[in-house]
C-alpha positions as CSV (number, residue, x, y, z in Angstrom):
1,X,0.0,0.0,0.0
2,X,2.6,2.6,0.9
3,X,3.8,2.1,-3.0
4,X,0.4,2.5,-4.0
5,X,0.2,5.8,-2.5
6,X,2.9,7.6,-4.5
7,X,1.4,6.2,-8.3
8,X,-1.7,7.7,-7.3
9,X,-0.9,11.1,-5.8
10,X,1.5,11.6,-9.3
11,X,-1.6,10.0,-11.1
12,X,-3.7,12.6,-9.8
13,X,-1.3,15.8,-10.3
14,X,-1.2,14.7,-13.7
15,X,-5.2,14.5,-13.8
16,X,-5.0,18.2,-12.3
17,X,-3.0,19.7,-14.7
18,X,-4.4,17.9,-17.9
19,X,-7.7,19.0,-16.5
20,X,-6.4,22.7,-15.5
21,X,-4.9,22.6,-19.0
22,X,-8.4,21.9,-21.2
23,X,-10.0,24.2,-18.7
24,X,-8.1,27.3,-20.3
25,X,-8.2,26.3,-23.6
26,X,-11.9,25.8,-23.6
27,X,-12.0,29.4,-21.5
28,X,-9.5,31.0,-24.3
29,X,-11.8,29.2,-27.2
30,X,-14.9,30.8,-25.0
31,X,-13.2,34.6,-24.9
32,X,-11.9,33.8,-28.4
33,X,-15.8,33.3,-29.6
34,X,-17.2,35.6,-27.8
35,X,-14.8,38.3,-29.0
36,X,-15.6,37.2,-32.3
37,X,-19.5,37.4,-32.1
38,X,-19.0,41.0,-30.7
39,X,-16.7,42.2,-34.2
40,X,-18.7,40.3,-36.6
41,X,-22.1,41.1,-35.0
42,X,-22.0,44.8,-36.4
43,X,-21.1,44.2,-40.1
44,X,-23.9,41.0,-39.8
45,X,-26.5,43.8,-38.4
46,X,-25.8,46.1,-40.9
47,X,-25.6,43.4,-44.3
48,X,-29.4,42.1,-42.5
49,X,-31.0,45.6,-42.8
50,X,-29.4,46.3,-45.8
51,X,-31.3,43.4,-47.2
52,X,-34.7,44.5,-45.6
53,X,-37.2,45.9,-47.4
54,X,-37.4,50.0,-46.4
55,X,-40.2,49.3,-43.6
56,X,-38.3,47.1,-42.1
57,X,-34.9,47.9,-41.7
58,X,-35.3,50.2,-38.3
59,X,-37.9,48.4,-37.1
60,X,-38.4,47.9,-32.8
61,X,-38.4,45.1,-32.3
62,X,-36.0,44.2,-35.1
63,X,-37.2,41.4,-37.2
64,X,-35.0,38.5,-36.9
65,X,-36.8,36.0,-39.7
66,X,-36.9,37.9,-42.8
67,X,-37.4,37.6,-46.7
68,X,-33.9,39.1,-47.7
69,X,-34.3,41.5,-51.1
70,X,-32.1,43.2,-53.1
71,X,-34.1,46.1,-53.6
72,X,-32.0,48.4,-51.9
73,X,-29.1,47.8,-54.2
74,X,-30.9,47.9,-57.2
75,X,-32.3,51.2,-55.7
76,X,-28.6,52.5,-55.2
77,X,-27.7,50.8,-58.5
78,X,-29.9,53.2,-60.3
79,X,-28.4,56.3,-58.7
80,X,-26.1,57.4,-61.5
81,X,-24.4,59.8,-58.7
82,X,-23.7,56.9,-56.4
83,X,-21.9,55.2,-59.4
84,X,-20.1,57.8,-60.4
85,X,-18.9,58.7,-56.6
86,X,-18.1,54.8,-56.1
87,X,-15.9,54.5,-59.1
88,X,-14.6,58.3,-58.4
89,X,-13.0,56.7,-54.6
90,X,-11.3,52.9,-56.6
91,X,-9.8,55.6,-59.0
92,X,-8.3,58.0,-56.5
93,X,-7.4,55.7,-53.8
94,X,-6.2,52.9,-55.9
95,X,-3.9,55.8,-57.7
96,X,-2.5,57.4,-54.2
97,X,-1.4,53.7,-53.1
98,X,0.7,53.4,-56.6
99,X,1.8,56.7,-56.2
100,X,2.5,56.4,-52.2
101,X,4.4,53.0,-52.8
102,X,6.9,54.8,-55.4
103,X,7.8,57.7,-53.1
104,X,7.7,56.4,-49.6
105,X,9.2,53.0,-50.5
106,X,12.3,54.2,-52.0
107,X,12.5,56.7,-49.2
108,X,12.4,55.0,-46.3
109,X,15.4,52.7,-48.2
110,X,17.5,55.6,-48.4
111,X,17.0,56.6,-45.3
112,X,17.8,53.4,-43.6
113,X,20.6,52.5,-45.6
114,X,22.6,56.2,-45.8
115,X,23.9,58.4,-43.9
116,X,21.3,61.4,-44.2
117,X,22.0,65.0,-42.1
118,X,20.0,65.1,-39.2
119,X,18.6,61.9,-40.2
120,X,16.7,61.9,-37.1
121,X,15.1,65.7,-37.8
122,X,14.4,64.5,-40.7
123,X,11.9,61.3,-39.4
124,X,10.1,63.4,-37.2
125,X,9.6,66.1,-39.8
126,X,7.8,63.5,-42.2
127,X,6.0,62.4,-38.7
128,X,4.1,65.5,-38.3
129,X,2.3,65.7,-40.7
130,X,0.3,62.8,-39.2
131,X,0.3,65.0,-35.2
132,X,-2.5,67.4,-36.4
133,X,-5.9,66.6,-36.4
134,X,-7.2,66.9,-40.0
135,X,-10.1,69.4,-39.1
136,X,-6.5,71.6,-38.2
137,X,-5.0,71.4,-41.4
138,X,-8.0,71.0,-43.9
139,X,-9.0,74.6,-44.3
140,X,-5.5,75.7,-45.0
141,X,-5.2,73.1,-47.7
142,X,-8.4,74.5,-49.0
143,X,-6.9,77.5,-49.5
144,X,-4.2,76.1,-51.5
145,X,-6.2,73.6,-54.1
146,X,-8.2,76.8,-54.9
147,X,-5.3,78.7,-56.0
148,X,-3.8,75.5,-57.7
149,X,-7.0,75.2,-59.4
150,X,-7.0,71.8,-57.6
151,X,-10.3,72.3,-56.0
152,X,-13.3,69.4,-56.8
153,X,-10.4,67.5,-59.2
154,X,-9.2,64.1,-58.7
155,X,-5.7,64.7,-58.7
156,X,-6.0,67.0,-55.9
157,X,-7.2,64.0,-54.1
158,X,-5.0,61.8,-54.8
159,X,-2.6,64.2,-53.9
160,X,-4.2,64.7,-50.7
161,X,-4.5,60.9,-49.6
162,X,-0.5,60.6,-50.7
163,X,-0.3,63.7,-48.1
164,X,-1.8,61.5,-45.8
165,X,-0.7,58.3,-46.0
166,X,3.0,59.2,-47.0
167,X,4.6,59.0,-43.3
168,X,3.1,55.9,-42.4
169,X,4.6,54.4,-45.4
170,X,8.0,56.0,-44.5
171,X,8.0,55.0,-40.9
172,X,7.0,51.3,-41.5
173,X,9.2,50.2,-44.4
174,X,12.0,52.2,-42.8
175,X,12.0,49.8,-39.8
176,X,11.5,47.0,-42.2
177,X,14.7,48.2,-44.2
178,X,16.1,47.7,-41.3
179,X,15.9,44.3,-40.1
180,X,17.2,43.5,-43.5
181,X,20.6,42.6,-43.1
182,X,23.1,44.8,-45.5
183,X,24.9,41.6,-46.4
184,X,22.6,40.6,-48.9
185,X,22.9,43.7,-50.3
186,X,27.0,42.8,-50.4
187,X,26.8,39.7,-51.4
188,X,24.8,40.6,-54.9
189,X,27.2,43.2,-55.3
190,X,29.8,40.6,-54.9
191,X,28.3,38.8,-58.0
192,X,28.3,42.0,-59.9
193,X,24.7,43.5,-59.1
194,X,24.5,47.3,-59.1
195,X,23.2,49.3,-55.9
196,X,19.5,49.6,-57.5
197,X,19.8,45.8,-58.6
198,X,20.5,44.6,-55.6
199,X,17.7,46.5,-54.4
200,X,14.8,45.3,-56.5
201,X,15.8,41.9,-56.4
202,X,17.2,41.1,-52.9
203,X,15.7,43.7,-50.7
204,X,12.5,44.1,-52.4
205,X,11.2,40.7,-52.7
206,X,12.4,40.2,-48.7
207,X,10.5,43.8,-47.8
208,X,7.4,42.3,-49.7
209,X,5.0,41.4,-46.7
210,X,5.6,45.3,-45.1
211,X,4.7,46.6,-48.9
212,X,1.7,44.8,-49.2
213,X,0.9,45.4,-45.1
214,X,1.2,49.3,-45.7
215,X,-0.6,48.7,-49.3
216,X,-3.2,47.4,-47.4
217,X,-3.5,50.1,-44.2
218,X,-3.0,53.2,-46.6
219,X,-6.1,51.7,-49.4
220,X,-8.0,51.6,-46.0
221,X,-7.0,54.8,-44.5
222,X,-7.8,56.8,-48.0
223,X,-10.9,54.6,-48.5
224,X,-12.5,55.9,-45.5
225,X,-11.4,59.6,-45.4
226,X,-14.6,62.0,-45.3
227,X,-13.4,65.2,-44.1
228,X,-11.1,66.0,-46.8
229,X,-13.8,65.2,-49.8
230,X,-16.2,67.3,-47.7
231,X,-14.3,70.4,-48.1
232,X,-12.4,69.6,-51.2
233,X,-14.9,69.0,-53.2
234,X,-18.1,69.4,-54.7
235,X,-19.1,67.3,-57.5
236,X,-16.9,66.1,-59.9
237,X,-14.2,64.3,-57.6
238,X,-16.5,64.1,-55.0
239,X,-15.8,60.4,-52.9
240,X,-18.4,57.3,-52.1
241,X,-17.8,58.2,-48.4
242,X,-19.3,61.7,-49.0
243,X,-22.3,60.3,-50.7
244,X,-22.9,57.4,-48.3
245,X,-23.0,60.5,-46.1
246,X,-25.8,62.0,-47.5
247,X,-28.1,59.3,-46.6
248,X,-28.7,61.3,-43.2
249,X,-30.4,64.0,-43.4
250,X,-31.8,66.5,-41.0
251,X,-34.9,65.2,-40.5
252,X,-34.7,61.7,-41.4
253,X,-31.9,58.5,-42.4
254,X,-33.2,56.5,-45.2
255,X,-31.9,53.7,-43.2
256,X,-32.1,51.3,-45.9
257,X,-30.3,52.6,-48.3
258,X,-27.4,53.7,-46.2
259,X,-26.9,50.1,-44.7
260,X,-26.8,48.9,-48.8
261,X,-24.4,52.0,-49.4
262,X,-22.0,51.2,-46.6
263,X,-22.4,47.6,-47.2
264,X,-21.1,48.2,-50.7
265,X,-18.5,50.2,-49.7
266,X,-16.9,47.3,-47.6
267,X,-16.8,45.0,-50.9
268,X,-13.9,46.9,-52.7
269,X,-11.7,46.5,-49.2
270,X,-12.1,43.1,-48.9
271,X,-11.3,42.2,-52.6
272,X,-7.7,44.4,-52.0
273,X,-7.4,42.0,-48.6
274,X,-7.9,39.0,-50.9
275,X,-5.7,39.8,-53.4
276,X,-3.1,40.6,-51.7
277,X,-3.2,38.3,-48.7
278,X,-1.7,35.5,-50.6
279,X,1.7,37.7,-51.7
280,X,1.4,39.0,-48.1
281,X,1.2,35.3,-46.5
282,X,4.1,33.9,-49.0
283,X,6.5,36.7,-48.4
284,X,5.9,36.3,-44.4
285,X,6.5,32.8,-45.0
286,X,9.5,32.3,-47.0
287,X,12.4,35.0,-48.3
288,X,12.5,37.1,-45.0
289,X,15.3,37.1,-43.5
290,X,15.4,39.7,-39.4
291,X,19.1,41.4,-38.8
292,X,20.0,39.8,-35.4
């Protein structure tokens, strides 16, 4: 019996710990769901009314059990000015994320690989133009587009979101650049590559999942700007985030056709997520290579 006694008491520490172990992996799975539910419920609640028919999409008590209809997008369809404002923001925004790729990219290599004057100054000059608080600065550029004859034009907007979206693209492929170790960089000059060839093909293709992440966070950021288009324009250039806007009014929110508006608006973000999560999940997964 006194043999016995030890077998069990390990028997039942290990019966403890396997249970304490399931017992916070089905309370991590529980937070993990619940977590989940609270996200996702939203973007569920606003795809349900957008598929109610007008009377009921702010009905009390909300109708669970419904007929779902497309008669809100066919609605929004039909609005030549929603179109026009839709394709207006893929245009601008998909142009300022090709533009803001091709300046801040190559920037934030030259600033981690050279030695720039006041390298530092530099940084946090590019930094601030994120400190102010766009209602500060917005005026100031309206001022300037009018003179520019920029005002209610596309390219002014696409100038704007590169304005915006510039020192985030700076900062984060600048800390990429470097934990990219310069040796690759030596060794391809080693087999005869030039500076800007060992760029593009060595550090490049191992910088490819910060590209695509700061691809990704600038399309958002620009996508969902509404300050900027509400001053800087009027009609021609005007953004789908201004006209999704105009669905509230000041006596009434056709409910309906906002929830299909802002529904449509999420589409064109997650297509970018999708096409681009594949390069994004390759590059994190092979041809990266952290300076120790």
């Amino acid at each position: 019996m006194a043999t016995s006694d030890p077998d069990a008491a390990i028997g039942s520490q290990r019966l403890d710990k396997e249970t304490r172990e399931r017992l916070v992996t089905v309370a991590r799975h529980t937070i993990l769901l619940g977590w989940s539910f609270v996200v996702l419920f939203p973007l569920y609640w606003l795809v349900s009314m957008s598929l109610k028919p007008p009377g009921q999409a702010n009905s009390l008590p909300p109708d669970w059990i419904f007929l779902p209809t497309v008669y809100n997008y066919i609605q929004l369809v039909q609005q030549s000015d929603f179109v026009a404002a839709f394709a207006n923001s893929v245009m601008m925004v998909s142009a300022s994320v090709v533009i803001v790729l091709l300046i801040g990219v190559p920037a934030a290599y030259v600033l981690s690989r050279y030695d720039i004057p006041m390298e530092r100054d530099v940084l946090v000059w590019i930094l601030s133009s994120r400190m102010l608080p766009p209602i500060a600065v917005v005026i100031p550029f309206f001022v300037i587009f009018r003179a520019l004859n920029l005002f209610d034009t596309r390219i002014g907007m696409v100038l704007m979101y590169v304005s915006i979206n510039l020192s985030l693209v700076v900062w984060v492929m600048k800390a990429f650049f470097d934990g990219i170790p310069e040796t690759l960089e030596e060794a391809a000059r080693v087999d005869g590559a030039t500076q800007f060839q060992g760029f593009r093909k060595v550090v490049l293709p191992a910088a490819k999942p910060g590209i695509f992440s700061v691809a990704i966070i600038s399309f958002i950021f620009a996508w969902i700007e509404l300050l900027f288009g509400l001053v800087l324009t009027s009609f021609e250039a005007v953004p789908v985030t201004l006209f999704v806007y105009s669905f509230i009014g000041s006596r009434s929110i056709e409910w309906s056709l906002l929830a299909a508006a802002s529904t449509a608006m999420i589409v064109p973000v997650v297509v970018f997520l999708v096409a681009v999560n594949k390069y994004l999940a390759a590059g994190l997964s092979f041809g990266v290579v952290i300076k120790e």
